[in-house]
N, C-alpha and C positions, 0 to 999 in steps of 0.2 A: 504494500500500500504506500501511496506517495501521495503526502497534501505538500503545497508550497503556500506559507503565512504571504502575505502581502508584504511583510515589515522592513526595513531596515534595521536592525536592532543595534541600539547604540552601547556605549559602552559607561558606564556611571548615572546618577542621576538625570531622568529623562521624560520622568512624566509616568503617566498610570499604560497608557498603549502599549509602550516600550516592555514595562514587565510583565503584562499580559502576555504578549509574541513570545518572549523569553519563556515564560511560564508553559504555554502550550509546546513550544516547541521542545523542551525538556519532557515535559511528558510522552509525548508522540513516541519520542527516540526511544527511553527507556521501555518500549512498548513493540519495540522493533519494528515500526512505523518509518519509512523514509522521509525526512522533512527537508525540505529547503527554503530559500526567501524570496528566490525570483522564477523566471520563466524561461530557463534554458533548458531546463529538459524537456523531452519529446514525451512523455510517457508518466505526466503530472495525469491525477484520478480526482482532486481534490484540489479547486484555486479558494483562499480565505482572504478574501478582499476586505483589507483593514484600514484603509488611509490613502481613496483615492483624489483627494485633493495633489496636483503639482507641486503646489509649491511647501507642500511638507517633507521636510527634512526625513521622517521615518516611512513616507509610502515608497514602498519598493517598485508598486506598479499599478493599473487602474483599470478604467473598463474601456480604452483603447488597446490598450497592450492586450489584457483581454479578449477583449473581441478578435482581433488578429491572432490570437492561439489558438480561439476554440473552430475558427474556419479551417485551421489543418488538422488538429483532434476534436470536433462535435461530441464526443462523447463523455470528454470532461464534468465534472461536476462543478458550479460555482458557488460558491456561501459570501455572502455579503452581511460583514458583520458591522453594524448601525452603534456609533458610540457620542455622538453627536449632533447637535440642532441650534436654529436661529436662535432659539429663545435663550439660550448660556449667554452670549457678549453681545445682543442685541445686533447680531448681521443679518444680512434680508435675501443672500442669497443659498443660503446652504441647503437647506431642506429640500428645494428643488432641485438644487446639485444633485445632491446625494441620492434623488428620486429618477434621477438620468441615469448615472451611474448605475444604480440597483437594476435598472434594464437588463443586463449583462446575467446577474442570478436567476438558482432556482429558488434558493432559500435564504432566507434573509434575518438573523440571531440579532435582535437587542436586548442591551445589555439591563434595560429595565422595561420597568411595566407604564413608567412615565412616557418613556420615549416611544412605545407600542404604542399607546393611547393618543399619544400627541401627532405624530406620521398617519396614524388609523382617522381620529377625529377629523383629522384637516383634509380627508378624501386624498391623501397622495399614495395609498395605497389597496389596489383593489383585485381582492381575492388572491393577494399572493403570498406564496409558502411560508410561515416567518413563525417563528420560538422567539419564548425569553431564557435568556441567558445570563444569570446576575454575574458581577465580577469576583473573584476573589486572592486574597493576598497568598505567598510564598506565607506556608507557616514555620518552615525551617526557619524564619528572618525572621520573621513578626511571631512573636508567642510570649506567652509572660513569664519564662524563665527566670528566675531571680526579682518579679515584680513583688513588691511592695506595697502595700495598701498604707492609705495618707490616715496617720495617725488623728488627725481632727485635734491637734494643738496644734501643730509647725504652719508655717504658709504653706495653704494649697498651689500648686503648683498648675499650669494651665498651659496646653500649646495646643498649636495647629499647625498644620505642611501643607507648600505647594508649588507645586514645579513652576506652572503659570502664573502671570501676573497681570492677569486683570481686575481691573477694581471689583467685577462679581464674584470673585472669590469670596467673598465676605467682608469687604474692610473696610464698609460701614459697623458692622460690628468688630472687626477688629479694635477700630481706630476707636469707639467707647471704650471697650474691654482695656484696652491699652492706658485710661485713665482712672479706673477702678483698683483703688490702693485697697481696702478692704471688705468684705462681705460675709454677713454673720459674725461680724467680729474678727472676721481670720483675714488675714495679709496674704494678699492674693500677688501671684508671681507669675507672669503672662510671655512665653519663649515664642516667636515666629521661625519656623523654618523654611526656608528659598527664598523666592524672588517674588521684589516688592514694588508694586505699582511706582512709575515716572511720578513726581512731585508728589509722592505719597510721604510722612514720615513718620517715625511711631517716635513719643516721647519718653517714657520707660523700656517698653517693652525689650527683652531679646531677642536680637534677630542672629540670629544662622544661617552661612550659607547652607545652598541645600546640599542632604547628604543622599543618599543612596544605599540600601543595602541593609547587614548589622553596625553600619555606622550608625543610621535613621534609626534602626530599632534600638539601640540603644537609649540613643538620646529620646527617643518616646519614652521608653519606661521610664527615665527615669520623672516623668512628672507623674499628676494623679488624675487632670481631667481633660480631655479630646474634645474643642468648638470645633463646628465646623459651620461656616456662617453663609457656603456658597449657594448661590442666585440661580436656578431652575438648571442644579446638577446635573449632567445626565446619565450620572452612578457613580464615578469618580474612584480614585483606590486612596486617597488620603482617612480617609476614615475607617473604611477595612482597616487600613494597619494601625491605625490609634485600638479602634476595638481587639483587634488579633495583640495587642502586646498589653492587653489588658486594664485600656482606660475607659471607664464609664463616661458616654457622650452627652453632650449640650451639643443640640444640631436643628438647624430652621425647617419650618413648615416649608419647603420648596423642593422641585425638582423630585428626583427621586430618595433625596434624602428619608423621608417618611418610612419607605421601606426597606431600604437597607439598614434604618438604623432602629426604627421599629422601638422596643422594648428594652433596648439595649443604653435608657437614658433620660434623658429629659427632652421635648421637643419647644422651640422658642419663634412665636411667627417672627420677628424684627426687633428694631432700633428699643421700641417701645414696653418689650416686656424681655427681654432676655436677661436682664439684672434680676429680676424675679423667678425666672424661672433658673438662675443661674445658683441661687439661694434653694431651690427647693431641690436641684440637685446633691448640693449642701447637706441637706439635712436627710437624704435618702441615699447617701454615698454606699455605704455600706453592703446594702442591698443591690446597687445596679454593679459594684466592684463584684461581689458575687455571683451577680445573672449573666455579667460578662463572659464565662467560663460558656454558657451556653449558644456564644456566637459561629454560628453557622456559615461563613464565607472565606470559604481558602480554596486556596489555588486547586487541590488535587480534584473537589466538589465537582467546581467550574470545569477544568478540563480534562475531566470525565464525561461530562454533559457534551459537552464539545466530541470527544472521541465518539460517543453512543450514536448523535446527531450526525457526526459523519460515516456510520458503520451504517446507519436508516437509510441514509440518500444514495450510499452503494446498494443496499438491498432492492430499492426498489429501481434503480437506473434500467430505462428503458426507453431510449432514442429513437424517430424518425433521423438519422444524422442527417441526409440530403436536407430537410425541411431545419434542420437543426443549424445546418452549415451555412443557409443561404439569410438566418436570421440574423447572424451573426456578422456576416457580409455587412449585411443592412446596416447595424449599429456601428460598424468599422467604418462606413462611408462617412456616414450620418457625423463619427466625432471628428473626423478629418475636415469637415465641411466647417462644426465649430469652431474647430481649432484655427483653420484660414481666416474665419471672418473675424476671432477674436484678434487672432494677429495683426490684424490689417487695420482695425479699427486704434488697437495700443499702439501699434504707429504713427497711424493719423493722432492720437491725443497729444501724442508727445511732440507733433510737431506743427499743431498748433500751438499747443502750450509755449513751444520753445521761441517760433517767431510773430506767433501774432496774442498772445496772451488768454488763450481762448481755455475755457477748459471743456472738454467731451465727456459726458458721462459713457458708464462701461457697464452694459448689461452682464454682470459676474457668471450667470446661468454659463456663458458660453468657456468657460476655464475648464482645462483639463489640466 
């Protein structure tokens, strides 16, 4: 059996995709599964399109390259796995991208029931293949090993991770939490790890570059409670690993927060009650540091679901390939077609911009 991830997989800290790929692809192997990252073999059973945006740094390939494979093997299988939407940093073309894109698939894995509902509601997609598939962390890294529960006299201790840095990561409530010296009486101590929004600053707070790895998980355990304050999530792995290394969550009504983090905490809608609800995690510490043991999202869960999911789509593979082959054509034409008129137009802007001061808007649909 041979799947190839989409990925580039990087090397240190990279974001939640990056150890996803890793993750899956460690599994596969150990499985005696052939894995690779790209499309040079002739005799791929299995394409996992992860990241077909261009200009990402980790998408290995997309549903051009795609397309153009499965016109010489049709009998491929495609999985298009969905980790993404407009509604996170407020862009207005992705959803429809991504809805191009997914053309290319038979099956279509997101990673929550948020982003299901959100792609399903908005009619972009109709009667096609698709599962949920939550995320989950490395628990050889993230576990609570040598954790600690917060004795309820020292300062409580409080962090959050994030590879990105946009302000909906949370830093409306960061940037409160960051002025909050005590609560319940206790001396609250508030660590940020990564990368921090342009003209953003935090006044107390610790900031850490981002780590990666049993770097990260160390420095988790060593506090006692997990915010996470991010803006219509769309499942994220910052929070898995605070829960997997055994910190009881404070985590916003939004995105798919709700369910991933579920019971495992206290939930806070915004600006306006999360000191409240930051306190009633306070005095219920004890009980959710305990209930943490029962968190359910690690890596081996997920890709195993993933392995079963792609053992289902060989069982049933049963190709017209002629009618297979010439669909495939179609979609190949079709993004070569985008790609020219995108290119032709980012030309033209740039050269009005340059000699006549003009600016062109750029229908983004058309990026591969």
């Amino acid at each position: 059996m041979k799947v190839s991830i989409g990925t580039n997989i990087m090397k240190g800290s990279w974001g939640g995709g990056n150890r996803f790929a890793l993750s899956l692809l460690n599994h596969l192997k150990n499985r005696n599964w052939e894995v690779t990252t790209d499309l040079k073999d002739k005799d791929i059973d299995i394409i996992l399109m992860t990241e077909p945006r261009k200009n990402s740094k980790t998408g290995a390939y997309n549903q051009v390259q795609i397309s153009r494979y499965l016109i010489k093997k049709p009998d491929t299988i495609v999985v298009h796995r969905i980790n993404e939407c407009d509604e996170r940093k407020k862009t207005k073309y992705l959803n429809s991208f991504l809805v191009r894109a997914n053309k290319v698939a038979d099956h279509t894995i997101f990673i929550s029931n948020f982003l299901e509902d959100l792609f399903i509601r908005k009619g972009l997609f109709y009667n096609k293949d698709h599962s949920v598939i939550r995320n989950g962390a490395d628990s050889e890294i993230f576990n609570k090993h040598g954790k600690k529960k917060w004795d309820g006299r020292s300062p409580v201790r409080v962090v959050t991770h994030h590879w990105g840095a946009n302000y909906n990561k949370g830093f409306d409530i960061y940037g409160k939490l960051d002025l909050i010296k005590t609560i319940n009486g206790k001396k609250v101590e508030f660590s940020y790890i990564g990368r921090v929004p342009d003209n953003f600053k935090f006044r107390n707070c610790k900031v850490i570059a981002p780590l990666d790895g049993k770097e990260l998980s160390r420095e988790l355990r060593s506090n006692h409670i997990y915010i996470t304050g991010s803006i219509n999530e769309p499942a994220g792995m910052h929070h898995i690993e605070g829960a997997m290394c055994g910190l009881p969550l404070l985590f916003r009504n939004s995105g798919a927060l709700p369910e991933y983090c579920g019971d495992f905490g206290v939930m806070f809608d915004g600006p306006e009650d999360f000191k409240k609800k930051f306190a009633e995690l306070l005095e219920n510490y004890e009980y959710y540091f305990n209930k943490i043991d029962e968190y359910p999202y690690n890596d081996y869960l997920m890709c195993e679901r993933y392995r079963e999911i792609f053992l289902e789509l060989l069982e049933k593979r049963k190709f017209n390939l002629a009618k297979r082959r010439l669909k495939y054509l179609v979609i190949f034409i079709k993004e070569i077609g985008f790609s020219i008129k995108y290119g032709f137009l980012s030309k033209s802007r740039k050269i009005l911009n340059r000699y006549f001061g003009c600016k062109l808007k750029i229908n983004y649909n058309w990026i591969i």
